[in-house]
C-alpha positions as CSV (number, residue, x, y, z in Angstrom):
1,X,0.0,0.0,0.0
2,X,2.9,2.7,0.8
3,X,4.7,1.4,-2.1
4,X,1.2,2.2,-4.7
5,X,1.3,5.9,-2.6
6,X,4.7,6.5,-3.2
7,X,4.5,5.6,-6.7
8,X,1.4,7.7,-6.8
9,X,2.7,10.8,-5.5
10,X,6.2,10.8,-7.7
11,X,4.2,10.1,-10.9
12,X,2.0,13.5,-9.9
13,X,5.1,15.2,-8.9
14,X,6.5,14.3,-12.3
15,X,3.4,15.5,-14.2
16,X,3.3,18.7,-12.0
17,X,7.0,19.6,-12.8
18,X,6.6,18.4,-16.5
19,X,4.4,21.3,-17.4
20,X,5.1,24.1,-15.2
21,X,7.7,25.6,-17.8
22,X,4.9,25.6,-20.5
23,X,2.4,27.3,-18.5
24,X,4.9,29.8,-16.8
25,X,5.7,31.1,-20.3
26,X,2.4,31.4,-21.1
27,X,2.0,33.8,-18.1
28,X,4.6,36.1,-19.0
29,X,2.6,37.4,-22.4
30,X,0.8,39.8,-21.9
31,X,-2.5,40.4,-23.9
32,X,-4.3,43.2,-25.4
33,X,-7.6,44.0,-23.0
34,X,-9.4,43.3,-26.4
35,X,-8.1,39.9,-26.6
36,X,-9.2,39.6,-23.1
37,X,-12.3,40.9,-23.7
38,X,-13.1,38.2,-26.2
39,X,-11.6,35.3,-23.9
40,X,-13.7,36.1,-21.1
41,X,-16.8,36.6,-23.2
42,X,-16.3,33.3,-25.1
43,X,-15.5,31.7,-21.2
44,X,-18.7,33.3,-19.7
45,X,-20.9,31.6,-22.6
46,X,-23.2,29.1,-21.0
47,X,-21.2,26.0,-20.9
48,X,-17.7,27.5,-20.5
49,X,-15.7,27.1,-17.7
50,X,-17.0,30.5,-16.1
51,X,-20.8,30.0,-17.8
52,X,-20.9,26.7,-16.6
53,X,-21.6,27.4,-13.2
54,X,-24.2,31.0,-14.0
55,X,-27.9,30.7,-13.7
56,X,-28.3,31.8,-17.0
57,X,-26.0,28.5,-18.2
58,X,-29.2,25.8,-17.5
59,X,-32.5,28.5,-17.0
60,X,-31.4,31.0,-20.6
61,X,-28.8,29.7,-22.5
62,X,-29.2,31.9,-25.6
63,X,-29.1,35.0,-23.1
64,X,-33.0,35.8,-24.5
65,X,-33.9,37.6,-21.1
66,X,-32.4,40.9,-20.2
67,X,-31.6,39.7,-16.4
68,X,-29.7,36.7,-18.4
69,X,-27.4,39.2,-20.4
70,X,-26.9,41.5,-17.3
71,X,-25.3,38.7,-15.8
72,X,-23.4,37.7,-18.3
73,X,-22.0,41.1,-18.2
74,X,-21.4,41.0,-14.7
75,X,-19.7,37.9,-15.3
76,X,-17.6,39.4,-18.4
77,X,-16.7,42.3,-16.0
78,X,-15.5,40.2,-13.6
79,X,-13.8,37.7,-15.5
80,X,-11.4,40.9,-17.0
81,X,-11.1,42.4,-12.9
82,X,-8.0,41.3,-10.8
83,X,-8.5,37.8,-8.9
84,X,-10.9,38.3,-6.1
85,X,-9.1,38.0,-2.5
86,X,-11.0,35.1,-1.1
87,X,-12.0,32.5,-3.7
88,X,-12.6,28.4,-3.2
89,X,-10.3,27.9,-5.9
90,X,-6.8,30.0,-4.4
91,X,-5.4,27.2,-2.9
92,X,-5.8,24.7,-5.8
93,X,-4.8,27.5,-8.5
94,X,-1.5,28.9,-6.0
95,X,-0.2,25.1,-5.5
96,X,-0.4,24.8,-9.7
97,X,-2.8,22.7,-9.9
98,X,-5.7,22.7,-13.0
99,X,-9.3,23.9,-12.0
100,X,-11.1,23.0,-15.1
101,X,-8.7,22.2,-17.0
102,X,-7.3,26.4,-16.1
103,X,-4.0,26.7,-14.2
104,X,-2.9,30.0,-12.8
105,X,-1.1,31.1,-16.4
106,X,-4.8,30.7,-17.6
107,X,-6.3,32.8,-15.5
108,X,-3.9,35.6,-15.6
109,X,-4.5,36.0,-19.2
110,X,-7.7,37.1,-18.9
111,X,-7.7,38.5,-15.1
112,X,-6.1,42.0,-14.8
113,X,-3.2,42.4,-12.5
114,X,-3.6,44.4,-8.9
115,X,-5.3,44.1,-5.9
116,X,-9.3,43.6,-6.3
117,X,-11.8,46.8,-5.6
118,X,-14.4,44.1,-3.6
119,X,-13.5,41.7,-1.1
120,X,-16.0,39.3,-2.9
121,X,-17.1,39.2,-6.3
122,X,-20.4,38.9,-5.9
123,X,-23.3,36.2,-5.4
124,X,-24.6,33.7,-8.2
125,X,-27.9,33.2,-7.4
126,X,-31.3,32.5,-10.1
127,X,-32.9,35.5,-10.2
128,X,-36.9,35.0,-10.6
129,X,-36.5,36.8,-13.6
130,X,-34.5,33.8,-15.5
131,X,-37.6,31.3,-14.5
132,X,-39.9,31.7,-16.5
């Protein structure tokens, strides 16, 4: 059993190691805020990694309702704002590990650099305007 977790850690080491050079050079490009306009629209679409978990991903899909496209906006505004201070996913991102298939490089594409205006980006809740 120690033996199959020691084999199981040094193959994730290996992994780990194997592509943090790739993604570190990604990091270091710096993008145009139109180019990260159009990533974070394209990753708030219902079904993306930042859509996915929206109201408007399972309830308005197509964005037909004006509360679904004012969250989508919200969710395009935050997507191009510096990383929130307290998120679920820090520790996972920080130790280089994916979320989604997104590591850290990923998300500093899109995500200005800075400290965050909020202290939370906000709530994602369905508002009664999406049911219908």
């Amino acid at each position: 059993m120690k033996m199959r977790l020691l084999m199981a850690s040094t193959l994730v080491a290996v992994l780990f190691f194997a592509h943090a050079p790739a993604h570190a050079q990604k990091a270091k490009k710096s993008q145009s805020l139109a180019s990260r306009t159009s990533a974070c629209r394209a990753d708030c679409r219902a079904g993306s990694t930042h859509g996915l978990y929206r109201p408007y991903n399972a309830v308005d899909p197509k964005l037909k309702s004006p509360e679904g496209r004012k969250l989508y906006a919200e969710c395009v505004r935050l997507c191009l704002a510096p990383l929130p201070t307290v998120f679920i996913q820090k520790p996972i991102i920080e130790a280089g590990l994916p979320w989604f298939g997104m590591y850290k490089s990923d998300c500093l594409n899109c995500h200005a650099k800075g400290k965050p205006k909020w202290f939370w980006p906000g709530v994602i809740t369905t508002p009664d305007d999406l049911r219908r």
